[in-house]
C-alpha positions, 0 to 999 in steps of 0.5 A, a space after each residue: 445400369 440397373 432399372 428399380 421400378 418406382 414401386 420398389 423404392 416407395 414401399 422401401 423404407 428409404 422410400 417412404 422417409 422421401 415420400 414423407 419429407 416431400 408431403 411435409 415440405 409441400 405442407 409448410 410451404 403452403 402455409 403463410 403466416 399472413 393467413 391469420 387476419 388481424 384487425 384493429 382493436 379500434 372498430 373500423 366501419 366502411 360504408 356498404 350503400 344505402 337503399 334509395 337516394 330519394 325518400 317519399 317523407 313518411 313513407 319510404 324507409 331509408 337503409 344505411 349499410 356498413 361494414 365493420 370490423 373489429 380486432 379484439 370482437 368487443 362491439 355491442 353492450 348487453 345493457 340496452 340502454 347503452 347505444 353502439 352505432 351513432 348517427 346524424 342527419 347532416 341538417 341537424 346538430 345531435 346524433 341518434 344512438 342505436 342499441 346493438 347487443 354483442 356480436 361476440 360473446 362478451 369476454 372472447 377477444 375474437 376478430 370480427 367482421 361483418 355487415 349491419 343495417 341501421 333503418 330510419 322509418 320516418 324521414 321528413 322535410 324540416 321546411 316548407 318546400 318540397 324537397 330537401 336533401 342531405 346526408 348522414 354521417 356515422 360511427 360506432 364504438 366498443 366496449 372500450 369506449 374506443 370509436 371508429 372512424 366517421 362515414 359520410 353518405 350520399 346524398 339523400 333527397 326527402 320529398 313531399 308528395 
């Protein structure tokens, strides 16, 4: 039986042939087709929290958190007058538009994901007691007029000091 050290069969071109097909073989198999994310085309917004469940009425500011994602990157509008992000305090019937700018260049069909704040500076109580409480519902749409799915908040306590 004859001994051939390990050198000798690395730099023979045999060698290098098993060498090479080894390091390509690791490197398929280390890749997943599940690696590439895909998301929806359809905005989907989770909410993050928000910042306090209670709310000194003209003073504090209240802070909604959410997540969104979106398949194809088309979220915010270049023109200012036309909102992304609509909200509604629960005691009231109408929702407030809030103006986003694209997150991805317009035109680019990307996947994105992310965070974004929406701040109510000016809270207050509707009735003449002291305390008030309620909620916020949300959503946003794209540039396709597609809208995603609606969250709900916590509770929210306004008080008057």
């Amino acid at each position: 039986m004859e001994f051939t050290p390990l050198k000798n069969i690395c730099l023979s071109a045999e060698g290098i042939k098993w060498i090479s097909l080894t390091f390509i073989f690791l490197l398929l198999a280390s890749c997943k087709e599940d690696d590439d994310i895909v998301f929806s085309d359809v905005p989907e917004i989770n909410l993050v929290g928000i910042s306090s469940d209670t709310i000194v009425e003209f003073e504090d500011v209240l802070i909604i958190t959410i997540e969104y994602r979106d398949g194809d990157g088309n979220i915010g509008f270049e023109d200012p007058d036309i909102n992304s992000i609509f909200v509604r305090d629960a005691r009231l019937e109408d929702y407030d538009g809030f103006y986003i700018g694209p997150i991805a260049p317009p035109g680019e069909e990307v996947p994105i994901q992310g965070e974004l704040s929406i701040e109510f500076p000016a809270l207050f109580l509707f009735g003449s007691g002291d305390t008030e409480n309620t909620y916020f519902l949300v959503y946003m749409i794209d540039r396709d007029g597609n809208r995603s799915n609606e969250i709900e908040t916590p509770i929210v306590t306004i008080i008057r000091e």
